[in-house]
Every structure is written in C-alpha cells, then in structure tokens.
C-alpha positions as CSV (number, residue, x, y, z in Angstrom):
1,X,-120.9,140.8,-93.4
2,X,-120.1,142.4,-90.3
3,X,-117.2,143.8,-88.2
4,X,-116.3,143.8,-84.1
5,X,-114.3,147.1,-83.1
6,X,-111.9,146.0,-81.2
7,X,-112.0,146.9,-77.6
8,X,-110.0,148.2,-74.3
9,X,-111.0,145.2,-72.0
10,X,-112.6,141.8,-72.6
11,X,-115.7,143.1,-70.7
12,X,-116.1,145.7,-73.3
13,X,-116.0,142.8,-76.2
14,X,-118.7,140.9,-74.5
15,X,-120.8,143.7,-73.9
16,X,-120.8,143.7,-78.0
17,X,-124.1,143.5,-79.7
18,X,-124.8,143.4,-83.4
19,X,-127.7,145.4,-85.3
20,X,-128.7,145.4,-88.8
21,X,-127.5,147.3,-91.6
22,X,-131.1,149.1,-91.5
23,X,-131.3,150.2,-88.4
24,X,-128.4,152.1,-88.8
25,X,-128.6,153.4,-91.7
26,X,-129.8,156.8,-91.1
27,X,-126.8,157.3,-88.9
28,X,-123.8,158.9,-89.2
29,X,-120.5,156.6,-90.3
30,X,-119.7,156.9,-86.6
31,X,-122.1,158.3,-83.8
32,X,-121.7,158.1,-79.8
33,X,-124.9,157.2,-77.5
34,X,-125.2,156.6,-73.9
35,X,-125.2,153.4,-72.7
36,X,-128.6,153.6,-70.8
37,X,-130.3,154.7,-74.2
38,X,-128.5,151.9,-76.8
39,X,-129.8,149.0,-75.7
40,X,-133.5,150.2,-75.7
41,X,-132.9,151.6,-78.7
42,X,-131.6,148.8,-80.3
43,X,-134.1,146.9,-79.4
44,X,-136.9,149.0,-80.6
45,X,-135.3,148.8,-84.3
46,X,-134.4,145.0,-84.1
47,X,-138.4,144.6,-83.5
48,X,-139.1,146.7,-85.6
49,X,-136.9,144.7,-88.4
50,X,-138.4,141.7,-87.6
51,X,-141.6,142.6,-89.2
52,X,-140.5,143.5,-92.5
53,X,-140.6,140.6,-94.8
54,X,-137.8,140.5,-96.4
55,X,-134.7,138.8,-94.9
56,X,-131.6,140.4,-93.0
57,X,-128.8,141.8,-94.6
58,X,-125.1,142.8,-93.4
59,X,-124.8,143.3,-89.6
60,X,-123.1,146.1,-87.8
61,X,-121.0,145.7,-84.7
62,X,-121.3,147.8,-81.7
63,X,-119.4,147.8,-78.3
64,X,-118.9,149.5,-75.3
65,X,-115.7,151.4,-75.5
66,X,-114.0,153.7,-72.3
67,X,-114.6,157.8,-73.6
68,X,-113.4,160.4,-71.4
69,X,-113.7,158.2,-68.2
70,X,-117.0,157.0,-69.1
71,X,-117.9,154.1,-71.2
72,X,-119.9,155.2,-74.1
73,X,-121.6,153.2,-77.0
74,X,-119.6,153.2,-80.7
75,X,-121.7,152.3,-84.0
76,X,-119.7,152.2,-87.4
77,X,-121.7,151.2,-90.4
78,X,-120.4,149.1,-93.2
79,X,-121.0,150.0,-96.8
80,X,-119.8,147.6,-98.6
81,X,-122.4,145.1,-98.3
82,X,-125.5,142.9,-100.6
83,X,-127.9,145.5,-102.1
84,X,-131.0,146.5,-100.7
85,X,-134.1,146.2,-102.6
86,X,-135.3,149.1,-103.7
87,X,-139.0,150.6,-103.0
88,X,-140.4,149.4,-106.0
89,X,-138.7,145.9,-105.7
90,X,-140.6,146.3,-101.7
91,X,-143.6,147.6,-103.1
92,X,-143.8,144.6,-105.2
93,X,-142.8,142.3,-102.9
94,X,-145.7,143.3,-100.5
95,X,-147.9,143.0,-103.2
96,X,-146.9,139.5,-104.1
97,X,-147.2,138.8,-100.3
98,X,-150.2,140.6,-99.5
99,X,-152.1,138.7,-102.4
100,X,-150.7,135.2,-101.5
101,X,-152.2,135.7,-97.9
102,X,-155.4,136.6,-99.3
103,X,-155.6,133.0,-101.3
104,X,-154.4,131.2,-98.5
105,X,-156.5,132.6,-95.7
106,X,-159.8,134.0,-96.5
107,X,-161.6,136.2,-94.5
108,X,-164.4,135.1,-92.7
109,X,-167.7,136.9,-93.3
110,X,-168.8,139.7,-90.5
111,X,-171.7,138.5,-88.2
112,X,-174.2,141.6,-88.5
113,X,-175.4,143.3,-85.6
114,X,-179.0,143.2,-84.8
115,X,-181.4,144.6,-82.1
116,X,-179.6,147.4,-80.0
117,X,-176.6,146.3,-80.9
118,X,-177.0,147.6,-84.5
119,X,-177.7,151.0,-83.2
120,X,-175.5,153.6,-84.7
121,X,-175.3,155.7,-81.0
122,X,-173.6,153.9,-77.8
123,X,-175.6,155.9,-75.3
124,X,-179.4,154.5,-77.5
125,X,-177.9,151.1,-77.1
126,X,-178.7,151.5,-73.5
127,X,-181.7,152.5,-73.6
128,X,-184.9,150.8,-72.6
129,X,-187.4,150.1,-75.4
130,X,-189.8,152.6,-73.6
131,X,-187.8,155.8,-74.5
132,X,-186.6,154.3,-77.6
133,X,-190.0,154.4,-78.9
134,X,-190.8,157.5,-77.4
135,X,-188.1,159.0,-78.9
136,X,-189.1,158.9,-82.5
137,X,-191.7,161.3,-81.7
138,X,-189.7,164.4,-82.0
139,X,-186.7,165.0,-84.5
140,X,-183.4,165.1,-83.4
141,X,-181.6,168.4,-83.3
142,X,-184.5,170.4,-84.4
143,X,-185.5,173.4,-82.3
144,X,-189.7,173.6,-81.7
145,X,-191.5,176.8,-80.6
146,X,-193.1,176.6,-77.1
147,X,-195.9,175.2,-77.6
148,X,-195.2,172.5,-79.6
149,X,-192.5,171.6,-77.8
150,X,-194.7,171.6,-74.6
151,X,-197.6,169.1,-76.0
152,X,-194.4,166.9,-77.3
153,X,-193.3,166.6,-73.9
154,X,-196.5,165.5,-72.9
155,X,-196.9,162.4,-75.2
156,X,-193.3,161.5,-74.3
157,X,-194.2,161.4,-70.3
158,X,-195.8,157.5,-70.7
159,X,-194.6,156.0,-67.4
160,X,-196.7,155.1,-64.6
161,X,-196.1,157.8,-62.3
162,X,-196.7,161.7,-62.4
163,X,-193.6,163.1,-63.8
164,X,-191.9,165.9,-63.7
165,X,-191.1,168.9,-66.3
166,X,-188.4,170.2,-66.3
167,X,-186.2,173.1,-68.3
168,X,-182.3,173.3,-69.1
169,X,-180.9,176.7,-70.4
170,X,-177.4,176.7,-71.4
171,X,-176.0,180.4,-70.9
172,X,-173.3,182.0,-71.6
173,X,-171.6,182.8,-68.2
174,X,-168.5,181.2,-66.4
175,X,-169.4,180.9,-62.6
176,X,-166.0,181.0,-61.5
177,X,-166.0,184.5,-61.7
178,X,-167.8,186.7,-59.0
179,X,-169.7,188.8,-61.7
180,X,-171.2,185.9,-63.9
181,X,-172.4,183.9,-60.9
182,X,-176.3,183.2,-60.9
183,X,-178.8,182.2,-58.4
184,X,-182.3,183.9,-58.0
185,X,-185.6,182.4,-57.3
186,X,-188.8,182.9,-59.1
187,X,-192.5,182.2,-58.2
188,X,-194.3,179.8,-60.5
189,X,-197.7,180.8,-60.9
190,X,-199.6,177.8,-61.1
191,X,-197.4,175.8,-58.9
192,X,-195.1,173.3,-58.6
193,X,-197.1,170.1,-57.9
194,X,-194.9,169.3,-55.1
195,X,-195.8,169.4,-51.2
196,X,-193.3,171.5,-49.9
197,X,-192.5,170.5,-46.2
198,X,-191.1,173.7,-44.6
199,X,-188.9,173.9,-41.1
200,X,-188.2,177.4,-39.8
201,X,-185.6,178.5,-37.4
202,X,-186.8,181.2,-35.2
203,X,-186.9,182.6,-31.8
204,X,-189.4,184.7,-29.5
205,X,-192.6,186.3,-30.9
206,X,-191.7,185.0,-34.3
207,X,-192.4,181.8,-33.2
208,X,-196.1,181.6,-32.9
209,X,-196.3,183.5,-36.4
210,X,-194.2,180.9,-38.0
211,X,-196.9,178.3,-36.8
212,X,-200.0,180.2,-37.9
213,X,-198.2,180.6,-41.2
214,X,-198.6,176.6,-42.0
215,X,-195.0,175.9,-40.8
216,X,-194.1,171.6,-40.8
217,X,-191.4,172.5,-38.0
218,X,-190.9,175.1,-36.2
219,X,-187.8,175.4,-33.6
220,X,-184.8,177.0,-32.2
221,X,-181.3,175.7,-30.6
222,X,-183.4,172.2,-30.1
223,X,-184.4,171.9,-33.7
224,X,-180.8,172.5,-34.8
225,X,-179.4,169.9,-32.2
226,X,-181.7,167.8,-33.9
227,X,-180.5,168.5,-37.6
228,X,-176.6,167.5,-36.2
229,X,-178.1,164.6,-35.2
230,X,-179.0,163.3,-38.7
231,X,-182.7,164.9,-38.7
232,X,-183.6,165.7,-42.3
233,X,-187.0,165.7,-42.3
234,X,-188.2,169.2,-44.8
235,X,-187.6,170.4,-47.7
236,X,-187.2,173.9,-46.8
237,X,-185.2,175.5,-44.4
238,X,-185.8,179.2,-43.3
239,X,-184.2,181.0,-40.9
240,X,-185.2,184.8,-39.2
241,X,-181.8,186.8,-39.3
242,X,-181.1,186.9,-35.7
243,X,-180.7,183.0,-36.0
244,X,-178.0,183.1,-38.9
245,X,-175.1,182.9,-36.0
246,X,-176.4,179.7,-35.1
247,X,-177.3,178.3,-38.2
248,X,-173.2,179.1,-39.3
249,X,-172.7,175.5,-37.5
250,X,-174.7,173.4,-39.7
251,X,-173.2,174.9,-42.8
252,X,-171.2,171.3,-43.7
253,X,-174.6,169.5,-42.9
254,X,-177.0,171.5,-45.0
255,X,-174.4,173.1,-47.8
256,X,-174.1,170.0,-49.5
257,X,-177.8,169.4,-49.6
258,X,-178.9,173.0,-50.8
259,X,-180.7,173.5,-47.6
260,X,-178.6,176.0,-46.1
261,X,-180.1,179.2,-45.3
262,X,-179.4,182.1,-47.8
263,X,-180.8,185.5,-48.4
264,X,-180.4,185.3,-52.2
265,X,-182.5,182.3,-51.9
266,X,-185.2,184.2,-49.9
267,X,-184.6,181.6,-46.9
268,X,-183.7,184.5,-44.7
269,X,-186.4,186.6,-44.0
270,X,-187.5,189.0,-41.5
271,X,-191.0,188.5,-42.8
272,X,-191.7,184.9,-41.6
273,X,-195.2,184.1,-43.0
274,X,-194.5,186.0,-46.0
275,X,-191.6,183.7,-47.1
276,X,-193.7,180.7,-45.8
277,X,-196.5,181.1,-48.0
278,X,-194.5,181.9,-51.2
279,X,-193.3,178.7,-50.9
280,X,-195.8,176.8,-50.7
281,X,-197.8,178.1,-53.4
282,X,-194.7,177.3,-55.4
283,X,-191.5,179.3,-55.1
284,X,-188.7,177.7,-56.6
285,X,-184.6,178.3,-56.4
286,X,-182.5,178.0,-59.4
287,X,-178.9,178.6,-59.9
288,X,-176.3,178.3,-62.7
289,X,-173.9,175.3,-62.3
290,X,-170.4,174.9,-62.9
291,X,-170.7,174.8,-66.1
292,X,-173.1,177.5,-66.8
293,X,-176.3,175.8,-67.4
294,X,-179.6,176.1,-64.7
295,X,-181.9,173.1,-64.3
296,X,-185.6,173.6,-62.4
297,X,-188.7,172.2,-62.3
298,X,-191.7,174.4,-63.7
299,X,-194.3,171.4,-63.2
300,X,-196.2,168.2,-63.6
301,X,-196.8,166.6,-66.9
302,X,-200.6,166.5,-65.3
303,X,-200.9,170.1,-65.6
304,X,-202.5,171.2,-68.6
305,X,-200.3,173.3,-71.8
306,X,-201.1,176.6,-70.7
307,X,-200.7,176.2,-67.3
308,X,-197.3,174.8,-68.1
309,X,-196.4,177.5,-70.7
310,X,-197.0,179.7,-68.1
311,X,-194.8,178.6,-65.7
312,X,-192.1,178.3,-68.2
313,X,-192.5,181.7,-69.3
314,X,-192.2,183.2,-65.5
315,X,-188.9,180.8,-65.2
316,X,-187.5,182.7,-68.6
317,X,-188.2,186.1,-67.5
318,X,-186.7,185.5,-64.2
319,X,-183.7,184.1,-65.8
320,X,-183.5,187.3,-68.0
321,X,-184.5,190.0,-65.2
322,X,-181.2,188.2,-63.4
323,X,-178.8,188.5,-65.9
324,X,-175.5,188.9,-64.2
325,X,-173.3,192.0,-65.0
326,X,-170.6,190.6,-66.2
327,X,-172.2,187.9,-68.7
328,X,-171.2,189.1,-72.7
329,X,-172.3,188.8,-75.8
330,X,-175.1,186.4,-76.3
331,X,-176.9,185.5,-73.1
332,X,-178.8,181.9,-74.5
333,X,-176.9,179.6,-75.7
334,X,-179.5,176.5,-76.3
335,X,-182.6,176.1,-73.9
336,X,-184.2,171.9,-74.0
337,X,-187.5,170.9,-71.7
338,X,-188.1,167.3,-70.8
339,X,-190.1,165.0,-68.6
340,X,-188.5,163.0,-65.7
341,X,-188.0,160.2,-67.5
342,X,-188.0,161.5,-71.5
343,X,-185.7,162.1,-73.8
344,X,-185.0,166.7,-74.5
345,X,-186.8,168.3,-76.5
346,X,-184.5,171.5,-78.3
347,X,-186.0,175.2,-78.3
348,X,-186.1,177.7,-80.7
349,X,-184.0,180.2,-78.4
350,X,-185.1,183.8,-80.8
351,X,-188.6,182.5,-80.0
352,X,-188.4,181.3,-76.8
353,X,-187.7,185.1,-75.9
354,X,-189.3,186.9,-77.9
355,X,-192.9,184.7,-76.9
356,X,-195.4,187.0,-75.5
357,X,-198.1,185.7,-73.5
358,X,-201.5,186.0,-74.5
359,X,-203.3,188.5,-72.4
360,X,-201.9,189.8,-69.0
361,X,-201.2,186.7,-66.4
C-alpha cells in the first residue's frame, strides 16, 4: 500500500510519518516542505480525513532527508493503488448515511420561546415591560411631523418623576476637522425646567455685581483652591476674562466635566450679570460629538406642546444659524426627540426645517 524512501541516517527513518493517499493528492509526484510547516500540515489533513466516512486507502511515506545542508521534508505519491470512489459513488454514500442517522436518531422537538425571550430584537429583550408597552404607541422607523411627534412623546413619559425632553440631530459633519467642529449655545425661550446653580470667578468691582446678579458662588483664588480640593458644588461656571490665567490650572478638573470656562460657550464674559441672567432663564450649550450628532435638553415633559415646540424650534434654528463652513452637502441627516426614559421618536427632517411658527415668538 505504501512505500518508506530510504534515508541518509537512521534518525531520518524514524522521523518518517505516513499520510494518506488523499491528502496528497493534489500534490506534485514529488514536492519539498520545510520541516516546521510538515508536521502541522499533516496533521491538519489527517483530521481532516478522519471525518470523511469512508475508510483509508493506500498510505504515502514521508521522511526527513539532508538537502543542501538542511534537512528538508520529501513526499512521493503512489499511483498505483485501490480506486477511489467517485463523487457520485460519495454522494450516494452520504445519502445512504445521512438517511440511516435520521432513523436511528431522531430529532428532538425545539422548546419554543416565550415571554421576552421570543422577541425577535436582543436589545427589546431587555427591556422592562414599562417601555415595552409604551413602545407600541408610535411606529417604528416612521418619521412624524413636530407636532405629532411632540404629543407622542408626551404619552410615552409615564414614569413617576418629571422627565426630561430631549432632541438628537444626526449631521453631516466630521469633528475631527477644525472647520466642521460645532459648539454654540442657544437660549430657550420658555426655559429649561432646571435650577441652574451658578459660580462665578471674578475679581474687584465685578464682584459685588456678580452677587446682585443672583450668583450661587461667587469667588476668586479661594473659590478655585476650593474647586482643587474636590468642590463641585454648581452647575455653571463663569469666569470675567482677566481670571482665564488662573482658571488654565483647573483645566484637568473641570474639562472632563464640561465646566471649564469657554467663550464659545458664553462662560467668559465681560458682562457679568448679563451672562448670569441668560442662564438662568434658560441658556443652554450644545455641541457636536465625535461622531457628529448634538444631544440637549429643550424641556420638561410638564411643559405644555407649544411651549415645547417652541423650544425645539429655537434649538433648530440655532443649529442651522451655526452651520460650520466646512460641512457639505446635506446638513441633516435624521433628527429623533424622546423623554428621559422613552423610547425615540424619528422626525420628518424636510419638515422639521421647513416648520414655521405660527405668529412671531
């Protein structure tokens, strides 16, 4: 069946090994392989051999024989052996096989899923049976107009707290470039809902006037001791200009947190009480993350559906006004709104823009 090449040394003869006829015979008569690479590969096709069900044929010989100084693997197939089957004599084979299994062994029936388990979605299976139910309210993947979208959201915000609106628009900008960066603010004009606890950073006469203005904390070099020292106690930092050297210190403290001082943010101001009472009444920051997309709050779901359609509509047209120079082609990609704790609801995007208020507000 099978034939040992005779060696140099009796090493070489016991380093034989023997393969079958199929593994080898998509080779050449006689091919040369490392000696690192035979041995896995040989044993890759004799497991691979194993599986087939039909039984071993002639064997092949293979030994380690000296090559230019180096000891090199030799293969030499052997032709004259038992047929093969061919593929149809396989095919049937399997067949035959394949149905005597089935008599033999029956499969068992499948247990069916129920409860979340059955769910066709892995992120609804977990889900609490809250927003579950909630969710059937609106249809999924279909864009609403504003105002429908805004009175869905407000059936959908069931829990027992106040929640939250809030607005996702998806643009088409890469921040990693300077000229598609974005981060403005905007002034909602019937609030945020929120009390807005506000420290300011100042020196000299500005100091008093930051108090008048309705300031939580007002300070200097104490106050930012006091922030290196783990006080976080506000929501709002501002700083006068002539405090920015300073301020440059706490930059690992307060970066992180989005507290950190920035003129784009209107946090730097020359005009203390000015920047005090804008936000207050309800002067929010937004910018574009990473991936392009800006998240903020334009309410409470207690608010009623115009007062919330007009916030939204200030946060759009802010969004638009900044536009960054170097954004192309089409500006809004999807926009969703949701509560706190709901699931989106998808905007019409042509209509979300295009949406005029009634009257002048």
């Amino acid at each position: 069946m099978g034939c040992l090449i005779p060696s140099a040394t009796p090493v070489d003869t016991a380093c034989a090994c023997f393969v079958r006829q199929r593994m080898v015979a998509s080779l050449p008569k006689t091919q040369l392989v490392s000696f690192s690479s035979a041995v896995p590969q040989f044993h890759q096709w004799e497991r691979r051999e194993r599986s087939r069900t039909w039984p071993s044929l002639s064997m092949y010989a293979a030994v380690a024989v000296p090559v230019m100084g180096g000891r090199l693997w030799a293969v030499e197939a052997v032709t004259d052996t038992v047929e093969t089957p061919t593929s149809q004599e396989e095919g049937e084979e399997e067949d035959d096989g394949e149905e005597g299994e089935g008599a033999s062994l029956p499969t068992p029936p499948t247990k069916l899923k129920t409860g979340k388990a059955a769910l066709p979605l892995k992120r609804d299976r977990r889900r609490s049976k809250r927003f579950l139910e909630i969710q059937k309210l609106r249809e999924n993947k279909q864009e609403y107009d504003l105002r429908t979208a805004i009175s869905l959201l407000k059936k959908t915000a069931n829990t027992k707290f106040v929640e939250t609106t809030e607005a996702h628009f998806r643009l088409n900008i890469d921040p990693k470039y300077n000229d598609q960066q974005l981060r403005a603010t905007v002034s909602l004009p019937k609030g945020t809902g929120q009390t807005v606890r506000i420290a300011v950073l100042t020196q000299g006469e500005k100091f008093d006037e930051a108090k008048n203005a309705g300031a939580d904390i007002v300070g200097g070099e104490e106050l930012i001791q006091q922030i290196k020292g783990g006080f976080m106690e506000f929501d709002k930092l501002i700083a006068s200009p002539d405090m920015m050297p300073k301020v440059a210190s706490l930059g690992k403290l307060l970066g992180p947190r989005g507290l950190m001082p920035n003129p784009k943010a209107g946090t730097v101001s020359t005009n203390i009480p000015q920047a005090i009472a804008e936000f207050k009444k309800g002067k929010v920051e937004y910018r574009a993350d990473k991936t392009g997309i800006v998240h903020l709050p334009f309410g409470k779901v207690e608010f009623s559906e115009e007062d919330l359609l007009i916030n939204l509509m200030a946060a759009i047209k802010s969004i638009e006004a900044n536009k960054p120079s170097g954004a192309k082609g089409v500006y809004w990609k999807s926009a969703h709104i949701c509560s706190s704790m709901g699931p989106s609801i998808r905007l019409n995007v042509k209509e979300m823009v295009d949406y005029k208020l009634a009257g002048n507000v």
